[in-house]
C-alpha positions as CSV (number, residue, x, y, z in Angstrom):
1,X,0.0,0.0,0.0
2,X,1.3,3.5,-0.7
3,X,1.6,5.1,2.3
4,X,2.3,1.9,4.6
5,X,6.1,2.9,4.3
6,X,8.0,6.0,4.3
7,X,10.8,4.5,3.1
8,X,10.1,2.4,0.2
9,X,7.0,4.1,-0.6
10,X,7.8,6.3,-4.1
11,X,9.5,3.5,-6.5
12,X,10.8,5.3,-9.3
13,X,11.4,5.8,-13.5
14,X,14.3,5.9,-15.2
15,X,15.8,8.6,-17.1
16,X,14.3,12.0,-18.4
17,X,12.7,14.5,-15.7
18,X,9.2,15.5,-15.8
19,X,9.2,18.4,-17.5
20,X,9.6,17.0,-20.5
21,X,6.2,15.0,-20.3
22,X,4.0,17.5,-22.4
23,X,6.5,17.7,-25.2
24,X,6.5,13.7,-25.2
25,X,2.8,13.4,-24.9
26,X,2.3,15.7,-28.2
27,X,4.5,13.3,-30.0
28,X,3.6,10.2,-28.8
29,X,-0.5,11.1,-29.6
30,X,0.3,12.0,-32.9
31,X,2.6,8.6,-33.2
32,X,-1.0,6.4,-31.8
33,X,-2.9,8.9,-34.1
34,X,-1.2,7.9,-37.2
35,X,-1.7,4.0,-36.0
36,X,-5.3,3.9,-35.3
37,X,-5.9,2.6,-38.7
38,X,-4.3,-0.4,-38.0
39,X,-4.5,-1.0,-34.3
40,X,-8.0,-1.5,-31.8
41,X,-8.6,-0.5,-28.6
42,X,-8.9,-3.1,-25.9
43,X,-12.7,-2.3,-25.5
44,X,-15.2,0.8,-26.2
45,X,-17.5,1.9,-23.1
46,X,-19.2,4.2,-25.2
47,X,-19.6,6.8,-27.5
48,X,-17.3,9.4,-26.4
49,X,-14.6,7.2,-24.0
50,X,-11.9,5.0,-25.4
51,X,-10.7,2.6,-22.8
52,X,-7.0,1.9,-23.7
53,X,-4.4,-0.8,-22.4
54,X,-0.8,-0.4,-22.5
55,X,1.0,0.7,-26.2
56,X,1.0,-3.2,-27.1
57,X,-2.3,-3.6,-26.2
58,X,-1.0,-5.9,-22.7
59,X,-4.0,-7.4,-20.9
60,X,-4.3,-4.7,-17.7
61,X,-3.8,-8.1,-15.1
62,X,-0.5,-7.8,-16.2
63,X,1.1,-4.9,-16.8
64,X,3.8,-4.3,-19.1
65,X,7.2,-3.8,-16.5
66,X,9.1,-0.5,-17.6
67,X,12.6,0.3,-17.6
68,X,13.6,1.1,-13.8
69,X,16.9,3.1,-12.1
70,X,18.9,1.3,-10.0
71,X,18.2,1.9,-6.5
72,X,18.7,5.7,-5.2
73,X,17.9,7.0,-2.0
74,X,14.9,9.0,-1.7
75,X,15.3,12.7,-0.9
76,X,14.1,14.2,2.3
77,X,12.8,17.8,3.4
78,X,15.7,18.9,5.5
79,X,18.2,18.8,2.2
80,X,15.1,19.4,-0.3
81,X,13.6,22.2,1.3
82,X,16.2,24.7,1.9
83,X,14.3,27.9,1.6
84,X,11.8,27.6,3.8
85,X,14.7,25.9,6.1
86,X,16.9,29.1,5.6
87,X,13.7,31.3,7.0
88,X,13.8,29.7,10.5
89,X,17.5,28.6,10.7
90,X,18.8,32.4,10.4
91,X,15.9,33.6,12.6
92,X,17.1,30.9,15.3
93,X,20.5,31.9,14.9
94,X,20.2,34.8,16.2
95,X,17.7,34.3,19.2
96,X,19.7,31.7,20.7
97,X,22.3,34.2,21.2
98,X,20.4,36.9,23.3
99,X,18.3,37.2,26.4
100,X,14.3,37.1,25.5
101,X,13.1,40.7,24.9
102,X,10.6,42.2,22.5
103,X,12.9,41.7,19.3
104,X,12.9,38.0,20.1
105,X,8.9,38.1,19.4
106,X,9.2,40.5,16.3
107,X,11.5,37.8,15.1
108,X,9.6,34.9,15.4
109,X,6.2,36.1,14.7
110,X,7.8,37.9,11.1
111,X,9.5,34.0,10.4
112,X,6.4,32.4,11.1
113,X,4.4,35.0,8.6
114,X,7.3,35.1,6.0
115,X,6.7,31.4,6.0
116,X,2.9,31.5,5.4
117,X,1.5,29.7,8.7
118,X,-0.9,32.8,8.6
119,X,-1.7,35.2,11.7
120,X,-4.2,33.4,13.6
121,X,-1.9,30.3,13.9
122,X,1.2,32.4,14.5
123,X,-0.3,34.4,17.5
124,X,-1.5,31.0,18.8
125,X,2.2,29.5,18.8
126,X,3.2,32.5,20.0
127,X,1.1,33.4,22.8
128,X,1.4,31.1,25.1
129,X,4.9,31.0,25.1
130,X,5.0,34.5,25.9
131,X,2.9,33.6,29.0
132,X,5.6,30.8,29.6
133,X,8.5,33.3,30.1
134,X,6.6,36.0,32.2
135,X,5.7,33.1,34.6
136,X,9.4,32.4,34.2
137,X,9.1,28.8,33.0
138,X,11.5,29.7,29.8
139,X,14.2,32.1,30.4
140,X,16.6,31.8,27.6
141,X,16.2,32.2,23.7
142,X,17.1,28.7,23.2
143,X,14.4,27.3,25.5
144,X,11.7,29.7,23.6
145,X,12.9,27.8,20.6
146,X,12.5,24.3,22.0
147,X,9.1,25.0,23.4
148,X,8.0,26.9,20.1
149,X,9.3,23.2,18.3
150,X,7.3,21.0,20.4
151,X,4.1,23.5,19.6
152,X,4.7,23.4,15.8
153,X,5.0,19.5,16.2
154,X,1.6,18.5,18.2
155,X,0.4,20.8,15.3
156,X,0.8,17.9,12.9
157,X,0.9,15.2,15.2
158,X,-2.9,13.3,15.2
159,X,-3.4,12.8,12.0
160,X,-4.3,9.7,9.4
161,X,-1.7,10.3,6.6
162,X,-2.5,6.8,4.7
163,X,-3.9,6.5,1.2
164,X,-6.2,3.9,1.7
165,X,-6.0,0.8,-0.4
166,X,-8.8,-0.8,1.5
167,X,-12.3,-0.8,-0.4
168,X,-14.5,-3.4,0.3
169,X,-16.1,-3.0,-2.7
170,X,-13.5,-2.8,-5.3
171,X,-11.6,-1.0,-7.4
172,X,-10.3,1.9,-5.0
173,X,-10.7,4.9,-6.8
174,X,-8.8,7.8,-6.0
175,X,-9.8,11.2,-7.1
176,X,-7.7,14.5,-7.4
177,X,-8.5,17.8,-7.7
178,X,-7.4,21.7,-7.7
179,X,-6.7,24.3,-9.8
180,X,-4.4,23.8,-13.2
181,X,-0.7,24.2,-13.1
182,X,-0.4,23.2,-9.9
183,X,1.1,19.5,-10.7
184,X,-2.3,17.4,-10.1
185,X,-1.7,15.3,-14.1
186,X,1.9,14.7,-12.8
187,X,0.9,14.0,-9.5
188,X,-1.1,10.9,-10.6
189,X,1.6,9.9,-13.2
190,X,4.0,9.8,-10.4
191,X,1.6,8.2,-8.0
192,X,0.5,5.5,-11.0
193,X,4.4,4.7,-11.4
194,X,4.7,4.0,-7.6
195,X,1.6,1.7,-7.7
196,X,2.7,-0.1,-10.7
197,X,6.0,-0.9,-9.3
198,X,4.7,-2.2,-6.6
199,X,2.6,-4.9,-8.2
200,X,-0.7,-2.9,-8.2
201,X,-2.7,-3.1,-11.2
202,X,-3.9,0.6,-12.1
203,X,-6.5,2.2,-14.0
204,X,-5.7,6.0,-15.1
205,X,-8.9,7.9,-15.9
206,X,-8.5,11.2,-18.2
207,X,-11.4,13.1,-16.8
208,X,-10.2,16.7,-17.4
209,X,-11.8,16.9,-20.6
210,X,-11.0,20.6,-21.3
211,X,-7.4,21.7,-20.8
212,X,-5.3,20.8,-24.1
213,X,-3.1,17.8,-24.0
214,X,-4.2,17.1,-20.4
215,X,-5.0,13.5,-21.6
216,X,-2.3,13.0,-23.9
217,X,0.0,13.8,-20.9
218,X,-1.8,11.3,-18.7
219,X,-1.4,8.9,-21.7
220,X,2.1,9.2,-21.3
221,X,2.7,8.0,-17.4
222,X,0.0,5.3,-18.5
223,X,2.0,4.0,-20.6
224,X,5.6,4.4,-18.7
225,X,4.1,2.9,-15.7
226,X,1.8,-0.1,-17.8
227,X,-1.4,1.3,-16.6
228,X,-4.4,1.3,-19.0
229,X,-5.6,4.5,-19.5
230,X,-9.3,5.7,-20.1
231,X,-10.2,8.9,-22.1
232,X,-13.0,10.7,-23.5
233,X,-13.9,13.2,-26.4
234,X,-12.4,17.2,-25.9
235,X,-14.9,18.6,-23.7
236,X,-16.8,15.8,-22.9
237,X,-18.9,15.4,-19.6
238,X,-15.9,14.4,-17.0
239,X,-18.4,12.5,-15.0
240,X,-18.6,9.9,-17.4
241,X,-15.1,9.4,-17.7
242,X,-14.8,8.9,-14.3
243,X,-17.7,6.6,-14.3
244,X,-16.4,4.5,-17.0
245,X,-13.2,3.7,-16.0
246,X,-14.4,2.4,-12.9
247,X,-17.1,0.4,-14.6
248,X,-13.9,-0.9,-16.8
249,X,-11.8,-1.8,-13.9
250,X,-14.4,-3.6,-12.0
251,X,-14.5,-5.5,-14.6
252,X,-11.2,-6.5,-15.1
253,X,-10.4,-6.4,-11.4
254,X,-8.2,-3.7,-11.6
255,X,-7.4,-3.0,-7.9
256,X,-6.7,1.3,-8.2
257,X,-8.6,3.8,-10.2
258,X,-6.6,7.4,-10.8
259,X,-8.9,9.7,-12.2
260,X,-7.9,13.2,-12.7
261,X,-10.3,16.1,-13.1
262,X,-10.2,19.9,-14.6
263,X,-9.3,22.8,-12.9
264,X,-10.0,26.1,-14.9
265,X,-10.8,28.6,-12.2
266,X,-12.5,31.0,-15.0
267,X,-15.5,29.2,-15.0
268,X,-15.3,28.6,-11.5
269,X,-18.9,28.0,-10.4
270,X,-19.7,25.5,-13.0
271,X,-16.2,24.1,-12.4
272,X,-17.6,23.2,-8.7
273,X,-20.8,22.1,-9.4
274,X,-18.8,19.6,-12.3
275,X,-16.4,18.4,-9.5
276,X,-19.9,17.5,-7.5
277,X,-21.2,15.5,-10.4
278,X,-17.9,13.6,-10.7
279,X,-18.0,12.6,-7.0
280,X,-21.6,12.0,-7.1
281,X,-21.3,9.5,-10.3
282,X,-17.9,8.2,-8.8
283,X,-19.7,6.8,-6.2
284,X,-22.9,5.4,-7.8
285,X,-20.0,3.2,-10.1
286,X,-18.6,0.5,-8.9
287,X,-15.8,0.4,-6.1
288,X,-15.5,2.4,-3.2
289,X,-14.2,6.0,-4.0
290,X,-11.6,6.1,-0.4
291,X,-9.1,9.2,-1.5
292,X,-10.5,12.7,-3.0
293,X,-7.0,14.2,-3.0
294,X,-6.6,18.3,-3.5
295,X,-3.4,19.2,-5.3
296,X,-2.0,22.5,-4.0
297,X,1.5,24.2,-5.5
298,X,3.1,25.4,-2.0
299,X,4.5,28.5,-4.1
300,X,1.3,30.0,-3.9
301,X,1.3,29.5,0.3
302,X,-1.8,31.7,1.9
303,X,-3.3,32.8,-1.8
304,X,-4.3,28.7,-2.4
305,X,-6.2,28.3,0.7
306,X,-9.4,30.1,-0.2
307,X,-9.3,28.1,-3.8
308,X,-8.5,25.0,-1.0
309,X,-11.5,25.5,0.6
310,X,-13.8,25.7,-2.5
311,X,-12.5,22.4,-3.5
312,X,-13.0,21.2,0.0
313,X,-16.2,22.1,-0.1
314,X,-17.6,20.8,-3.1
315,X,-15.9,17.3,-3.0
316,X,-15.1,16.2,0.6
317,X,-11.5,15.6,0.4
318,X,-9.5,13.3,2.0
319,X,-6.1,14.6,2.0
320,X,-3.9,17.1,0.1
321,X,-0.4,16.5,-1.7
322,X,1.6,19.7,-1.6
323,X,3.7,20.2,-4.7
324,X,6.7,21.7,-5.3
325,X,7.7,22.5,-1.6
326,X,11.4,22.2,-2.8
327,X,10.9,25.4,-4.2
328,X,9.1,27.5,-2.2
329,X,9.8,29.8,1.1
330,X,6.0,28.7,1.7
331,X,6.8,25.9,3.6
332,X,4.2,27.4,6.7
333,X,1.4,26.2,4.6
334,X,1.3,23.2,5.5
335,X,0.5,24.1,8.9
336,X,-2.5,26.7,7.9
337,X,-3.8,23.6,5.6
338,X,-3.8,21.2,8.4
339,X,-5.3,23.6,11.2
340,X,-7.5,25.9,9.2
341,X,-8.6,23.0,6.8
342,X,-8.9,20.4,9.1
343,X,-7.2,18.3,6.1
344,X,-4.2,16.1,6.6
345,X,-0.9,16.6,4.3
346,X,-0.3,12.7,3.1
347,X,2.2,13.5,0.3
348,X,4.6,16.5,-0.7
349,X,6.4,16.9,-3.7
350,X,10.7,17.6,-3.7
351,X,11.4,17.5,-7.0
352,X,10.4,16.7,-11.0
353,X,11.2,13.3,-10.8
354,X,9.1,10.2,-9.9
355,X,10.7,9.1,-6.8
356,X,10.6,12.8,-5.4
357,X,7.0,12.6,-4.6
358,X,7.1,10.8,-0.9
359,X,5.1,10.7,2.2
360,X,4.8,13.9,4.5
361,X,6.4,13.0,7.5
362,X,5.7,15.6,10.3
363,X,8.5,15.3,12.4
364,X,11.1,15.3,9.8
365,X,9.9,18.2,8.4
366,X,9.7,20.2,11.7
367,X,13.2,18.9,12.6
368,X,14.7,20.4,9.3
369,X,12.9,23.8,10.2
370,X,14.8,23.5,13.9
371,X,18.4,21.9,13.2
């Protein structure tokens, strides 16, 4: 199961990073295109959704094995998320080395904010800490850092991080959503990969019908990772997309269903009411849909939690995978996500590659904001 390990969670691909999926998944459409004449999909659900096996056409109960790295250690926050790191390691520096005054707060509370935990969460890590030295229980800078550590941990400390594998009625079906260009069509590629390599047969449903090459691009990791692959006509209804490639792997026992889902924020009231339809037929299919997982760039920190909330609302999600926290000084967010959302963080995103998409683990990441 995916999240029964931290360790050996994320197997990986070999060669090529990420970014060059969209490039490869214009070429390699056109390549099927120009085949069609000659080759048949594995089986037609209906008018508007082609249900498609591997690129030889492999029978989805056993998937096609692709080329695999040797073994290579995963990455982990502390060395992967230096920015956000660099916020509260320079802060610290300097507080250690002086007596607790009313700089030492300034400090702290500007580091918290800078880092996007938000103001309502700051004030309640800081306030009681302030209480803590005028009673004289912490006297040094050090020990307002230590107690300030143990706070930010028992933020993220009760929580059920597992992606669930555990349907009684099967397939699982997992569903993602959130805004585009946050990383959600990667997101499952990478997440299909880890599956696939560890012997789970996988189903990827193309149910964002309306961005351009959003299904060519899932196409792609379907068929890197031997997944079969369901799409449906350019701005078709999503829903049935959804629907059928659950009906499909019920029927040929496919254990996981990824089904991904649009995100044009434009059009964003018919956009939620969409997302509502596709939970609503998801779970009138087939299987038992146990993930609804909300995609969130951590670049955008504070500005994505509104948008968060929408999605929240509309679909009842499960968990959240934070993308692209390498990159950001954002880091913070995860805390406002999991106290203002009430949503757990189950995986974060280090890197373009797929074996830098791992499990959150809570105290690593708070040790690697402290050490």
């Amino acid at each position: 199961m995916l999240a029964e390990s931290s360790t050996d969670l994320v197997p990986f691909i070999a060669a090529g990073g990420v970014g060059l999926v969209a490039t490869a998944s214009v070429i390699l459409w056109r390549a099927r295109k120009s085949a069609a004449t000659t080759s048949t999909p594995v089986e037609q659900k209906s008018a508007n959704t082609q249900v498609v096996g591997n690129v030889d056409a492999v029978d989805v109960a056993a998937p096609i094995t692709t080329e695999v790295a040797p073994h290579v250690e995963l990455p982990n926050v502390r060395d992967r998320a230096g920015r956000t790191r660099s916020l509260f390691v320079n802060a610290f520096q300097s507080i250690r080395s002086r007596n607790v005054d009313a700089s030492t707060w300034d400090e702290l509370e500007e580091t918290l904010l800078l880092a996007d935990i938000g103001i309502g969460l700051a004030t309640r890590l800081l306030d009681p800490l302030r209480q803590s030295v005028k009673d004289g229980d912490l006297r040094s800078g050090d020990e307002v850092i230590q107690a300030l550590r143990t706070a930010m941990t028992a933020q993220l400390s009760s929580t059920d991080r597992a992606l669930h594998l555990d349907a009684a009625e099967m397939p699982n079906v997992w569903l993602f959503v959130g805004v585009n260009g946050v990383g959600k069509t990667t997101t499952i590629g990478k997440i299909a990969t880890a599956q696939a390599a560890r012997g789970t047969s996988v189903l990827m449903a193309a149910g964002d019908t309306f961005r351009a090459a959003a299904a060519e691009q899932l196409q792609v990791w379907a068929e890197r990772s031997g997944a079969s692959f369901v799409r449906g006509a350019e701005g078709g209804d999503p829903a049935s997309v959804i629907f059928d490639g659950i009906q499909s792997a019920a029927a040929k026992g496919v254990t996981l269903v990824l089904g991904d889902t649009a995100g044009r924020l434009q059009n964003k009231s018919n956009l939620m009411e969409e997302l509502k339809k596709v939970r609503r037929v998801a779970d009138k299919a087939p299987g038992t849909v146990n993930e609804v997982l909300l995609v969130i760039d951590a670049t955008t920190g504070q500005n994505g939690l509104s948008q968060a909330k929408e999605f929240a609302a509309a679909t009842d999600v499960t968990g959240v995978v934070l993308t692209k926290l390498d990159g950001s000084a954002k880091g913070g967010i995860v805390f406002a996500i999991e106290t203002e959302l009430g949503i757990p963080v189950k995986l974060v995103g280090l890197g373009e590659s797929a074996e830098d998409l791992v499990v959150f683990d809570p105290a690593e990441f708070v040790a690697a904001l402290f050490e």
